[in-house]
C-alpha positions as CSV (number, residue, x, y, z in Angstrom):
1,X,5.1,-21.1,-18.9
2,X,1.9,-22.1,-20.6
3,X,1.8,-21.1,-24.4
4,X,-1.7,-19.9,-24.1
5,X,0.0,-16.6,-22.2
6,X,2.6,-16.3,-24.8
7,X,-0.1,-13.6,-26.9
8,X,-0.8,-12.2,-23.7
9,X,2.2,-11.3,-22.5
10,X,3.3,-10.2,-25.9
11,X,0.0,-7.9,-25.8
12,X,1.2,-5.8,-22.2
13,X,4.9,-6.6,-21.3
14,X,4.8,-3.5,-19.0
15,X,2.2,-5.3,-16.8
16,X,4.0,-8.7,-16.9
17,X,7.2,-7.0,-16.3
18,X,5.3,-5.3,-13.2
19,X,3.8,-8.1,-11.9
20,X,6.8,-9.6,-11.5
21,X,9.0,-7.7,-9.7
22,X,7.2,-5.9,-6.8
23,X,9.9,-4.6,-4.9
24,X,8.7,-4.1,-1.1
25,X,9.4,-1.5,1.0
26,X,7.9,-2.3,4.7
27,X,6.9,-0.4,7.0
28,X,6.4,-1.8,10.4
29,X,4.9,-0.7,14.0
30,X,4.0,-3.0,16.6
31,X,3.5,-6.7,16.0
32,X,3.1,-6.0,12.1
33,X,6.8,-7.2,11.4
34,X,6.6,-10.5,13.4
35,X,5.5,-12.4,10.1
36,X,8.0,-10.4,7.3
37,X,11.1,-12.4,7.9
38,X,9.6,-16.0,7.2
39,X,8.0,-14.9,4.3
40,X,11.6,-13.8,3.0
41,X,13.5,-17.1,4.3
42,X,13.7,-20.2,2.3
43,X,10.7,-21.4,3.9
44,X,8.1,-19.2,2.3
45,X,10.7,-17.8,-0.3
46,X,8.9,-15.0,-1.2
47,X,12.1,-13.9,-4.2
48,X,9.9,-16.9,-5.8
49,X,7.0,-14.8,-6.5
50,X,8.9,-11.7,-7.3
51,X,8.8,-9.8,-4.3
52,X,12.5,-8.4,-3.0
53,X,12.7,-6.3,0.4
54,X,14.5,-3.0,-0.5
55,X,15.5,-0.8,1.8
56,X,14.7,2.6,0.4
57,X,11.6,4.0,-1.0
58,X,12.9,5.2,-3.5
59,X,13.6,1.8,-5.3
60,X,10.3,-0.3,-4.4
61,X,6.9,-0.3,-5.7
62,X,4.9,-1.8,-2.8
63,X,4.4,-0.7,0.0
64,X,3.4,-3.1,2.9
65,X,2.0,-1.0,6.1
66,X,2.4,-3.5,9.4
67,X,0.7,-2.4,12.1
68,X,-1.3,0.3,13.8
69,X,-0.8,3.4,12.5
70,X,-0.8,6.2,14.9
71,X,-0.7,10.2,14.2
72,X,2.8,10.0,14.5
73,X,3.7,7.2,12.3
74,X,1.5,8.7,9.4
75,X,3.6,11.4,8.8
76,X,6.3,8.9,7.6
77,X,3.8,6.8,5.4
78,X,2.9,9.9,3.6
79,X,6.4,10.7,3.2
80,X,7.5,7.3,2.1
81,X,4.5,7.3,-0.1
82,X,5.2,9.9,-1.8
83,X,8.9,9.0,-2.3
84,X,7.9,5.8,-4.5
85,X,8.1,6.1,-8.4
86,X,4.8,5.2,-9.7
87,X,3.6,2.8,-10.5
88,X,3.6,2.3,-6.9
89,X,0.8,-0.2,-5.0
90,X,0.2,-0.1,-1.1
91,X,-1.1,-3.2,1.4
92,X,-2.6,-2.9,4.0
93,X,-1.1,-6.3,6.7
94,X,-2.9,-7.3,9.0
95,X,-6.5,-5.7,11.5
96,X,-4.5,-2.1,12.4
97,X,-4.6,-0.8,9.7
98,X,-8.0,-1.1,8.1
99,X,-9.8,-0.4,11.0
100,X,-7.7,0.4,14.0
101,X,-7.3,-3.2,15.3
102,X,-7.0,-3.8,18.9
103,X,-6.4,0.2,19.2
104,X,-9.8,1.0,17.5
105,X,-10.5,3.2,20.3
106,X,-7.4,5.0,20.8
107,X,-7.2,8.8,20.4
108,X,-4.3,8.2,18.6
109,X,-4.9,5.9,16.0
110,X,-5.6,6.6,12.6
111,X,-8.9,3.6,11.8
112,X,-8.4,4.1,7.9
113,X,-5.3,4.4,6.1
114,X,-7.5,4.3,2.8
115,X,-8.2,8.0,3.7
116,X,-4.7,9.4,3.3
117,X,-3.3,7.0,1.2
118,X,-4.9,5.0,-1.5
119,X,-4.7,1.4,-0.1
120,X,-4.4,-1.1,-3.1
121,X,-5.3,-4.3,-1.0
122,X,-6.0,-5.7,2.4
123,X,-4.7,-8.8,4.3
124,X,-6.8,-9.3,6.9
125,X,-5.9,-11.1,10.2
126,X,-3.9,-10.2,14.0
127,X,-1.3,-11.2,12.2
128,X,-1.8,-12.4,9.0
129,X,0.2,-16.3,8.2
130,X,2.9,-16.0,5.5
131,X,0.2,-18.0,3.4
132,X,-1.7,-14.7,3.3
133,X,0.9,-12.5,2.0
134,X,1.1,-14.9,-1.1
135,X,-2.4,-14.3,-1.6
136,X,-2.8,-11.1,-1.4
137,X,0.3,-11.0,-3.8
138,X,-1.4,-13.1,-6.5
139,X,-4.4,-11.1,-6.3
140,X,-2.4,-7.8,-6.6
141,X,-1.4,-10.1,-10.0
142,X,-4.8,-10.2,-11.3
143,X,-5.2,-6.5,-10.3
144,X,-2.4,-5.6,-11.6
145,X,-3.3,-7.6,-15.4
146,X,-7.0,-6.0,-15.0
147,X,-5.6,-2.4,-14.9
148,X,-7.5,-2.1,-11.6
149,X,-4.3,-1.6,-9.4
150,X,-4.7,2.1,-9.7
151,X,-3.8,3.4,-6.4
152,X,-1.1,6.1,-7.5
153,X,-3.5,7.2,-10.3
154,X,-6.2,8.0,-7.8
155,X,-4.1,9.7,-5.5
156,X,-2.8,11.9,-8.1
157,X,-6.7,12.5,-9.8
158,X,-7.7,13.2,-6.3
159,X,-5.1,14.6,-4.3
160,X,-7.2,17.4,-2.7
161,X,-9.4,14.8,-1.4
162,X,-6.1,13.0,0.3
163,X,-4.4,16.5,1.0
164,X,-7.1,17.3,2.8
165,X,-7.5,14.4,5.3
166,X,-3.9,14.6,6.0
167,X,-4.1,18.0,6.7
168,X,-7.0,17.6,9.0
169,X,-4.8,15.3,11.6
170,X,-1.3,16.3,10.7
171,X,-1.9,20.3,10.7
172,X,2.2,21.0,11.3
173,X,2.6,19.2,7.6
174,X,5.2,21.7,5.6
175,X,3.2,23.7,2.7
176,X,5.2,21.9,0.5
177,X,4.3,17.9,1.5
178,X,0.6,18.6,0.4
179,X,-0.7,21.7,-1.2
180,X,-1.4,25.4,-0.1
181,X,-3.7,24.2,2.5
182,X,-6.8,25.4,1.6
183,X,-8.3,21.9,0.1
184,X,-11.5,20.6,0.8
185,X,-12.1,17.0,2.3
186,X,-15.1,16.1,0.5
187,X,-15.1,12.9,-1.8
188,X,-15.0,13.4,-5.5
189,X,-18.0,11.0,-6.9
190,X,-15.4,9.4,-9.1
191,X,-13.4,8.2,-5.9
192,X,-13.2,4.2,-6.0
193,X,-12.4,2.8,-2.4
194,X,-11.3,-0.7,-2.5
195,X,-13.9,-2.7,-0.6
C-alpha cells in the first residue's frame, strides 16, 4: 500500500471497506454466464480484487445482470434487487441488457434495464472478456471513492419513477412489491442516468 493513501483511507474507511469487498450476486440468462466462471478461477482470480460469488441476495452488494432480460426474467431482478442491503451497486454484462442486444426487436425484451433498476455501470460487449469485468470493477472503485456510485440512493429518491415503469410491463406485480399503483412514469429532473 502506498503511504500517500494512508490519510485517505483514514478520511472514509466505510468507502475503502466497500470497495473492497463487493460481494456478487449474478444473475444470468442466455450466454451472459459463459464468461463468470473464468473470472472466479485462478486464472483471472477475481477474490484478488475483492469480488466473492455469493449465493443469496441477501448477502451481496453487486449485482451483475448477464444477459437479455425478458418480461419474465424482470420480475426476479426486481425482486433480487430489492432483497440487497444497501449500499447495493448493479452492472450491467454485456450488449442485452443496455439495449436489447441481438433481441432488440423482440416483443419480449426489456431494451433498458436502467428504467426499472438503477444500473450503476455498463460492460459493453457480446460477451464481455474476463479483462472487462476487472475494469468495470476498478471503475466501480473510483465510483465508489467519488460518492458517485449512488444507484440505491436514486432508486429510493425516485422510486415512483421506477414503480412506475415496472408497473407499466409487469401489471400482475403484488401491491406490496412496488407501491399502491397509482405512480406516475414521468422523470423527476433530478434523475441522473449513467451515460
Amino acid at each position: 500500500m502506498d503511504r500517500a493513501q494512508i490519510p485517505k483511507i483514514l478520511k472514509s474507511p466505510a468507502n475503502w471497506g466497500r470497495k473492497y469487498s463487493l460481494w456478487a450476486v449474478y444473475f444470468c440468462t442466455g450466454c451472459g454466464i459463459i464468461e463468470i466462471p473464468p473470472v472466479v478461477t485462478s486464472r483471472w482470480d477475481a477474490e484478488r480484487f475483492g469480488v466473492i460469488p455469493m449465493a443469496t441476495p441477501r448477502q451481496g452488494n453487486l449485482f451483475l445482470i448477464t444477459g437479455y432480460v425478458s418480461l419474465k426474467t424482470l420480475g426476479a431482478i426486481i425482486r433480487t434487487y430489492d432483497q440487497m442491503l444497501n449500499p447495493k451497486y448493479v452492472v450491467g454484462f454485456g450488449s442485452c441488457p443496455v439495449n436489447g442486444g441481438m433481441y432488440w426487436d423482440s416483443y419480449n425484451t426489456i431494451k433498458h434495464l436502467d428504467q426499472y433498476v438503477p444500473v450503476d455501470g455498463w460492460i459493453s460487449g457480446c460477451m464481455p472478456r474476463p479483462e472487462a469485468i476487472f475494469i468495470a470493477v476498478t471503475h466501480l472503485w473510483t465510483l465508489i471513492d467519488k460518492g458517485l456510485a449512488d444507484g440505491y440512493k436514486r432508486y429510493k429518491d425516485n422510486y415512483d419513477f421506477y414503480c412506475a415503469n415496472q408497473r407499466r410491463v409487469l401489471p400482475h406485480l403484488p401491491k406490496f412489491a412496488c407501491g399502491t399503483g397509482t405512480e406516475t412514469a414521468t422523470a423527476p429532473a433530478t434523475l441522473r442516468m449513467p451515460t
